[in-house]
C-alpha positions as CSV (number, residue, x, y, z in Angstrom):
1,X,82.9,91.5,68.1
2,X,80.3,89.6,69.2
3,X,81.5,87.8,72.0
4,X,82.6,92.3,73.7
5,X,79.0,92.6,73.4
6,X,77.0,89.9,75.0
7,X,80.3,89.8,77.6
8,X,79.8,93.8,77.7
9,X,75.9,93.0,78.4
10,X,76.3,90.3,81.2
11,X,78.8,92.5,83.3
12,X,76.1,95.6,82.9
13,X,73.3,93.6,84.3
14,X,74.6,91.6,86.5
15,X,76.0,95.5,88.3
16,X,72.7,96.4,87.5
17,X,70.6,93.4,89.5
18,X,73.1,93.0,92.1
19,X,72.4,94.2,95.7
20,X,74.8,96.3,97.9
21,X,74.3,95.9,102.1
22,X,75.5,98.9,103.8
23,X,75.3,99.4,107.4
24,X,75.1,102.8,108.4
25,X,76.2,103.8,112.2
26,X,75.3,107.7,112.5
27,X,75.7,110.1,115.5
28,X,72.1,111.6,116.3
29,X,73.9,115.4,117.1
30,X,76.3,116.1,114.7
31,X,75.3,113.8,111.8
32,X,78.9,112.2,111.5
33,X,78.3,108.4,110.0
34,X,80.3,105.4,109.0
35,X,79.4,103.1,106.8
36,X,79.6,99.8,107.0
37,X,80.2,97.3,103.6
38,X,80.0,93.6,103.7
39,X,83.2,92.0,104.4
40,X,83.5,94.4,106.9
41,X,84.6,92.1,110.4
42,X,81.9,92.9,112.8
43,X,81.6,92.1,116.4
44,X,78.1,92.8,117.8
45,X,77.0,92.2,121.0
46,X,73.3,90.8,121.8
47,X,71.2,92.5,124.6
48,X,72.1,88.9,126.7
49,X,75.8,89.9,126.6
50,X,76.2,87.0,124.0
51,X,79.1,88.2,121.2
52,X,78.6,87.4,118.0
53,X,82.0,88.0,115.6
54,X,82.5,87.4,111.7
55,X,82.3,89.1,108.3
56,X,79.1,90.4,107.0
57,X,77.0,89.0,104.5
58,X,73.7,90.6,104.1
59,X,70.3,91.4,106.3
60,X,67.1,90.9,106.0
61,X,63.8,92.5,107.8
62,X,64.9,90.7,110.7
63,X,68.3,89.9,110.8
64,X,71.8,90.2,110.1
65,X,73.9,87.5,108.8
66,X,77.5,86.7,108.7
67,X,79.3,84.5,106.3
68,X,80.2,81.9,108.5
69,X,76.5,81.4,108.7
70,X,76.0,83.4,112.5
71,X,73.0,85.6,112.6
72,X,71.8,87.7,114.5
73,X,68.2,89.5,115.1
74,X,68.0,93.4,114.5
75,X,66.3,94.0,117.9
76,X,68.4,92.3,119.9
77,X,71.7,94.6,118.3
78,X,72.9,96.2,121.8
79,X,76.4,96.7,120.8
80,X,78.2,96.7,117.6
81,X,81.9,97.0,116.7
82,X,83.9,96.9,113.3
83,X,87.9,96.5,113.1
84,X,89.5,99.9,111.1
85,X,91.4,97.1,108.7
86,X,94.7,98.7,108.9
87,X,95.6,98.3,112.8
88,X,93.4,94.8,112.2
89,X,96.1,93.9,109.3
90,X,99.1,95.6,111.6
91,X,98.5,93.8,114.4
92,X,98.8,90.5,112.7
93,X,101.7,91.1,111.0
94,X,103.5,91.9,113.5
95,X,102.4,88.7,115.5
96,X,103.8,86.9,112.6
97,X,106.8,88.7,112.3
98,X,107.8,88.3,116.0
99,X,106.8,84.8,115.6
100,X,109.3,84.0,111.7
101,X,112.0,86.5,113.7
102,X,112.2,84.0,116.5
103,X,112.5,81.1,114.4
104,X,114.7,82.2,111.8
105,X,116.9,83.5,114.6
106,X,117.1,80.5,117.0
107,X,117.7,78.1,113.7
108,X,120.5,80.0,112.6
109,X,122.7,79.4,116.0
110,X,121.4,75.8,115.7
111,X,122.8,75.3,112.0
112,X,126.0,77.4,112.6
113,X,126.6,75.6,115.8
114,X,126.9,78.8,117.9
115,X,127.3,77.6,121.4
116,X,124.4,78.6,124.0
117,X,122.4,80.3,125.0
118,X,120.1,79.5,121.6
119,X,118.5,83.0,121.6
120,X,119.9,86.3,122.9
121,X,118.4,88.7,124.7
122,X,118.6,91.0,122.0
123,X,116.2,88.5,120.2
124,X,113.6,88.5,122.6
125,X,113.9,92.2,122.9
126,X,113.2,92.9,119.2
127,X,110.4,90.0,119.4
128,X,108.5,91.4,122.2
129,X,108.5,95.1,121.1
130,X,106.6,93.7,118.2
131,X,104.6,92.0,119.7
132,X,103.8,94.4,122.2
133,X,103.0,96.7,118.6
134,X,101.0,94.0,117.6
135,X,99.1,93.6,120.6
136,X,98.7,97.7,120.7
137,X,97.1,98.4,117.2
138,X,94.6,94.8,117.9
139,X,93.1,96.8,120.6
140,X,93.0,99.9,118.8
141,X,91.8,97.9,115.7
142,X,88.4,97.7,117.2
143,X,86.1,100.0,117.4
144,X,82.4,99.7,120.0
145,X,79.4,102.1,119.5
146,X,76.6,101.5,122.2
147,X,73.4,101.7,120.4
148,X,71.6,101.3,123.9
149,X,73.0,105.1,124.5
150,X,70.7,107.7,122.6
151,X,73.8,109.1,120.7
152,X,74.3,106.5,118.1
153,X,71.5,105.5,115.3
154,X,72.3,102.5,112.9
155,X,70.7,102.3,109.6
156,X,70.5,99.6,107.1
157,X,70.7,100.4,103.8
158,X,69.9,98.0,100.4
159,X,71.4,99.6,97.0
């Protein structure tokens, strides 16, 4: 009974001392915001044009920092992007998918010693439709908001 409490305890305040980062995109006009966690992928661009991509860690006064150790300064923030995790997760997938279909496809003419040609057309046909869906949802995985333009206000936020 013991051992519940002090493990009860420790879970209580280490939720009660950790911190949270949110990042906080809002539209100035209608008030609409997004909210940004860490482990979110970012890509943000720097006033220079540099891109800076990875997950996010934390911020400070200053900065923002990624887990790959990549930072970047707050003033410098002209541009900054997140991937909507679904059409991120899609697009991968289906890379992968065309990718396995390919192989599994081409090895099972070589090991049943079906004469040439080694893939059909039928093959690529299936493999480039999902790739083409792959390559689809990774551009509509990202998403840009201009911070340079007067409609969009970020916010960063320490619970």
């Amino acid at each position: 009974m013991k051992k519940w409490l002090i493990l009860l305890f420790i879970g209580i305040s280490i939720s009660l001392f950790s911190q949270e980062y949110l990042i906080q995109i809002s539209h100035k006009r209608t008030g609409k915001y997004k909210l940004l966690k860490e482990g979110n992928i970012l890509n943000i661009q720097k006033k220079n044009g540099e891109i800076r991509k990875g997950k996010f860690s934390h911020f400070d006064d200053s900065a923002v920092y990624f887990s790959n150790g990549n930072y970047v300064l707050k003033d410098q923030i002209s541009r900054l992007g997140f991937y909507r995790m679904f059409w991120y997760s899609l697009a991968y997938k289906s890379f992968i998918f065309s990718a396995i279909y390919l192989g599994i496809s081409s090895g099972n003419r070589m090991l049943n010693d079906i004469p040439p040609p080694l893939l059909r057309s039928s093959d690529f046909i299936v493999s480039g439709i999902t790739m083409s869906i792959g390559l689809l949802s990774k551009t509509l995985s990202l998403r840009n908001y201009n911070l340079e333009n007067s409609r969009w206000r970020i916010k960063f936020i320490k619970r």
